[in-house]
C-alpha positions, -999 to 999 in steps of 0.1 A, spaced: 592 430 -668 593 461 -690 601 493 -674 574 520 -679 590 555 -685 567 590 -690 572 621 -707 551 648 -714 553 682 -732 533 719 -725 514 726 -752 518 767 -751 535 772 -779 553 756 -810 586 732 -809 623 744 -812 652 723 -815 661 724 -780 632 704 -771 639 681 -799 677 675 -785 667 676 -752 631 655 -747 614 642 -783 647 626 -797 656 608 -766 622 598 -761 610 580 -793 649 564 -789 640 549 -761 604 539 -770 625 517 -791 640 495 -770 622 461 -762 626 461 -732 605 500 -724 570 508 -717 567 544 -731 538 570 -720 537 601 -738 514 623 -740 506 660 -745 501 683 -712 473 701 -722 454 709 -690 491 724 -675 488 748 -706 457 764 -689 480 774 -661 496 798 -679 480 805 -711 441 815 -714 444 819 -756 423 789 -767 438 793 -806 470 791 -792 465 763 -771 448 745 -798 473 751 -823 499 739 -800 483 707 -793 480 699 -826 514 710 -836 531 690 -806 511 659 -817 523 662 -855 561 669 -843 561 639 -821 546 613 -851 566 636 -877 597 629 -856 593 591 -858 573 580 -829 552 546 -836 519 551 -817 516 514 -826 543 511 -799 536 535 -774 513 549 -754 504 584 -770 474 608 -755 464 639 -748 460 643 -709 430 657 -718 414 629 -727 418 609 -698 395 622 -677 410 591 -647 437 624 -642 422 646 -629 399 628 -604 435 614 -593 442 648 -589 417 654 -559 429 618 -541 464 631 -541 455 667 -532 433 656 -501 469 637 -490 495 661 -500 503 692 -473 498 730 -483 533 732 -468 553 712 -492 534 728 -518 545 761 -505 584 755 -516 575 747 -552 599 766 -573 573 783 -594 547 790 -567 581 807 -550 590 830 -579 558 845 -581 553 853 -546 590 864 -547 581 888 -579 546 902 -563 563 911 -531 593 931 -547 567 947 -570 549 956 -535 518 940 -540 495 909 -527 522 877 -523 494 859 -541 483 887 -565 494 863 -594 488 831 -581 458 807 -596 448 775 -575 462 760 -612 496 772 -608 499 761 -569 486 728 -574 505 722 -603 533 693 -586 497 680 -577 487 674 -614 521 663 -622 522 637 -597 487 624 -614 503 623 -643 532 602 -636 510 582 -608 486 573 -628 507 547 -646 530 544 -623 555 553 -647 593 538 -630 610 569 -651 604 606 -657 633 622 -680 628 658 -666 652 687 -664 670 699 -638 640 725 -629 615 698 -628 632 673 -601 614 688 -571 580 679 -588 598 645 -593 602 643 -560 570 657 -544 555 629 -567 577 604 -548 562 618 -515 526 620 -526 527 582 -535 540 572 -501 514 594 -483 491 578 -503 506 539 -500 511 547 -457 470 559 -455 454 531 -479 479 504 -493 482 470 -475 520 469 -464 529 441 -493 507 459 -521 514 497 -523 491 511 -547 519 537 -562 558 524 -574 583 555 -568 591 570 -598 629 580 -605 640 610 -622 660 602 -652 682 628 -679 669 632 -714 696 639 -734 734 640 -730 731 680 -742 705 685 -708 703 725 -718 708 731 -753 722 774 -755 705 795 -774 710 819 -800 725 843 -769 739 819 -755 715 814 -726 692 782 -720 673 785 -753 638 795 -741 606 813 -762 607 836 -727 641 849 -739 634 846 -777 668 831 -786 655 801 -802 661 775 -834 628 766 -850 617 731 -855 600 724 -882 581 763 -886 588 781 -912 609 754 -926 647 758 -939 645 797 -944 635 803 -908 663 781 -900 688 795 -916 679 827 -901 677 818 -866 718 803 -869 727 835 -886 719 856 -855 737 832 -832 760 858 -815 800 856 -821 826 879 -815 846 898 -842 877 875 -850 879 879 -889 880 844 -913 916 832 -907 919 841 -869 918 815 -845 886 815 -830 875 801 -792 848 771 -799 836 776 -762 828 811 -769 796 814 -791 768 785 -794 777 772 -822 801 742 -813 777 730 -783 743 730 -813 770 716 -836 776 688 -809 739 679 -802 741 664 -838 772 652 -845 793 626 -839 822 628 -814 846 630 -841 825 653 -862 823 677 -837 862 675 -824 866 685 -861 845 709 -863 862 724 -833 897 721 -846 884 740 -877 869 770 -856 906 771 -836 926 773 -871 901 801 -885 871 789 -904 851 820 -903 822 824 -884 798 828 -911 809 797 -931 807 778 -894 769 789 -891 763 776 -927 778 742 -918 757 742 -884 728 747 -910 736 717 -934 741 695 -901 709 701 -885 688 701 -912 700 669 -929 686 650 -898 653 675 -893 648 682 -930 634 649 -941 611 651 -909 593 683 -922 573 673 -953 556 644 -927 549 671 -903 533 693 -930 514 666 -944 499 658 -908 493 699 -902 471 697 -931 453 665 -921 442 669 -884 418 642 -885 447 619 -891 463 631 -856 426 625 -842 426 595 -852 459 582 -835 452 604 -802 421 583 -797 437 554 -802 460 559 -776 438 574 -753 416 541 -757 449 526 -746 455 545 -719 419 542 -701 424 506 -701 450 510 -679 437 539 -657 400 531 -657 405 497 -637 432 510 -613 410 544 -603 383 522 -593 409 500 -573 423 535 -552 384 547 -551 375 519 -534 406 519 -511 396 556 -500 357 545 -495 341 563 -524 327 523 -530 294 512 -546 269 504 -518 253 465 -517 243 457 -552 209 454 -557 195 420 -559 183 422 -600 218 435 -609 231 409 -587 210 381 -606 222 392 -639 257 392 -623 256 357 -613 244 344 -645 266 364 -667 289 343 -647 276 309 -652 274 314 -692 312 320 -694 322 301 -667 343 280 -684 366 306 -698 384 331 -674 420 347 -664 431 327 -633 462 352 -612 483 336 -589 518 341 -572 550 317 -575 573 306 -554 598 334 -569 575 363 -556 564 371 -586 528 377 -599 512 355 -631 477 352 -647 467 321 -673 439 320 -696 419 290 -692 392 276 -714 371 244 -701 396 237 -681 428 239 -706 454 261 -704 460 287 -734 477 314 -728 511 321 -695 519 353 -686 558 366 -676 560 374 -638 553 408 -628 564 424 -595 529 431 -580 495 416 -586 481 450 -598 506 455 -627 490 416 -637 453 431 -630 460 457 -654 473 431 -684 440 411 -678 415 444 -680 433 453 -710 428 422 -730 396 424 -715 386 455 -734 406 452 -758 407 421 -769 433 409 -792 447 442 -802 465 443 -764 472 402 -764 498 413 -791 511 437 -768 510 421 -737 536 398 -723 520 360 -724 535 327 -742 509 306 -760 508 270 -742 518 241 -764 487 228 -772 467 256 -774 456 269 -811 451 308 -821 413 299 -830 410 283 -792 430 314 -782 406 340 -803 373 323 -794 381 331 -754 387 364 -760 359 369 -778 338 348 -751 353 373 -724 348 405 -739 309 397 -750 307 395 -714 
């Protein structure tokens, strides 16, 4: 079974190259291994925590979007929204909030530091808090929830959300979940990047707040150049041996470099390659892999409908999966339809007799493990792989429900032996006109 893994980025502000090393790179690497389930998408209701600039939010979204694609993400094989758009997020939201304490809330890190500021600055200990920023491990644990992602690559400062996630889904499973079918799998934090904290220009965690950062893919090779150039060294003239470990520049050479580049590179800063000759070689190695990357990001700047385009598709994606399981966890909390009425219920029972003969059929095996078939008059067409509960099989069968054949490509079923693609197509079809 494929194992699902989530990221998502704030979209405040525009892209530097430490969030390239340390989140987008990773990322699409491992969207392209077989055996992952990637989620990412674009966190643009935690933007209106701290930022109440609509241009700049929007311009970030859509700059975020175009970096991710312009970086080489397939949407094709991912999962790829704008929180946004799923509107299944934040009605998990309120579940998890009405199950989640005010007093684990309380330690959050960044609730913390603002009290902490107010109160030194003598004021109101929640003069700068918004219900946005409090509940914000809240939202996150929606997010990562919701698709019960099994990985979240976060940084170091993010791993008590990670784990405030963890205990909002077994709050959840304890109140609502039968013992055997917890609603919510417990995510796992997981490292991005090898290079966790890329320095910046000062040396510090490169950070807009501390305005030491290496542009992206803005204001393309000039602005690049000029960032490295104010990367702070010390005076050692060209011929004097210099200390890699004492600027930047061999830690941003290393993030994209080989090992045996890099141990180069630091042999040549220890027999005296000057510093400004260094910078302009940190220059040539970054941009040959980001360079190529730009005139694809351009061309998406300059063509939003494009990015439109493949954020709806992926939201469309994504509701299939969330739509069916919030209906599953509002039912478990009571917010259930009453008795149908009897009309609705007449058209429901003969909607049933006309396709009758064609239906998913989900079962356990002997191994534990969950399977659904697609049966048509009584032959079988399509086997699924075993999954490890019943609900990660329900959610394969709504998708190709409402998706029809564009998720039977994705999802992971083998075609019985006598079964044809027409025989195959025709179900589907049958299904979904239901």
């Amino acid at each position: 079974m494929k194992k699902r893994v989530l990221t998502g980025i704030n979209t405040t502000g525009t892209l530097h190259i430490g969030n390239y090393v340390g989140a987008i790179r990773p990322a699409i690497q491992d969207s392209r291994n077989p055996d992952v389930e990637s989620f990412l998408f674009l966190a643009d209701l935690h933007a209106l925590i701290k930022c109440q600039d609509p241009a700049r939010i929007e311009r970030s979204r859509m700059q975020i979007a175009a970096t991710w694609l312009a970086c080489g993400l397939d949407p094709e094989r991912v999962v790829f929204y704008r929180q946004s758009d799923i509107p299944e997020i934040p009605t998990l939201n309120w579940l998890l909030s009405c199950v989640m304490s005010k007093g684990l809330l309380n330690r959050a890190h960044a609730y913390k530091a603002k009290v902490d500021a107010a109160v030194a600055a003598g004021r109101d200990p929640d003069a700068d808090v918004s219900m946005g920023l409090f509940c914000y491990p809240v939202l996150m644990a929606a997010d990562i929830l919701m698709f019960n992602a099994n990985e979240v690559p976060v940084g170091h400062d993010q791993i008590q959300h990670l784990e405030m996630a963890r205990e909002a889904a077994q709050r959840f499973n304890n109140l609502y979940a039968p013992a055997d079918k917890p609603f919510f799998v417990l995510p796992q934090a997981t490292g991005g990047s090898d290079v966790e904290v890329l320095p910046g220009l000062d040396g510090r965690k490169m950070s807009k707040s501390y305005n030491n950062v290496i542009p992206l893919f803005e204001g393309g090779r000039k602005a690049l150049d000029e960032a490295i150039a104010r990367i702070v060294t010390d005076s050692r003239l060209p011929g004097e041996p210099k200390d890699p470990d004492s600027s930047s520049l061999a830690v941003l050479y290393q993030a994209f470099a080989t090992a045996e580049e890099t141990a180069a590179f630091r042999q040549e800063l220890c027999d005296g390659l000057g510093w400004g000759d260094a910078k302009k070689r940190l220059a040539e190695k970054i941009d040959a892999e980001i360079g190529p990357m730009r005139m694809r990001y351009e061309e998406l700047m300059a063509h939003p409908e494009k990015l439109e385009e493949i954020l709806q598709a992926g939201a469309k994606k994504a509701r299939a999966i969330a739509t069916p399981f919030l209906a599953d966890l509002m039912h478990a909390v009571g917010l259930k339809s009453f008795t149908t009425a009897p009309a609705a219920e007449g058209k429901k029972k003969k909607a049933k007799k006309a396709g009758a003969d064609t239906l998913f059929k989900q079962y356990r095996e002997a191994d534990g493990l969950f399977y659904f078939k697609l049966v048509a008059a009584g032959k079988e067409l399509l086997i699924s792989s075993g999954f490890e509960s019943g609900r990660d099989a329900g959610q394969w069968i709504g998708r190709i429900k409402t998706e029809g054949l564009d998720a039977l490509a994705q999802a992971p079923v083998t075609k019985c032996t006598d079964a044809t693609d027409t025989e195959i197509s025709e179900a589907i079809n049958r299904l979904q006109a239901e």
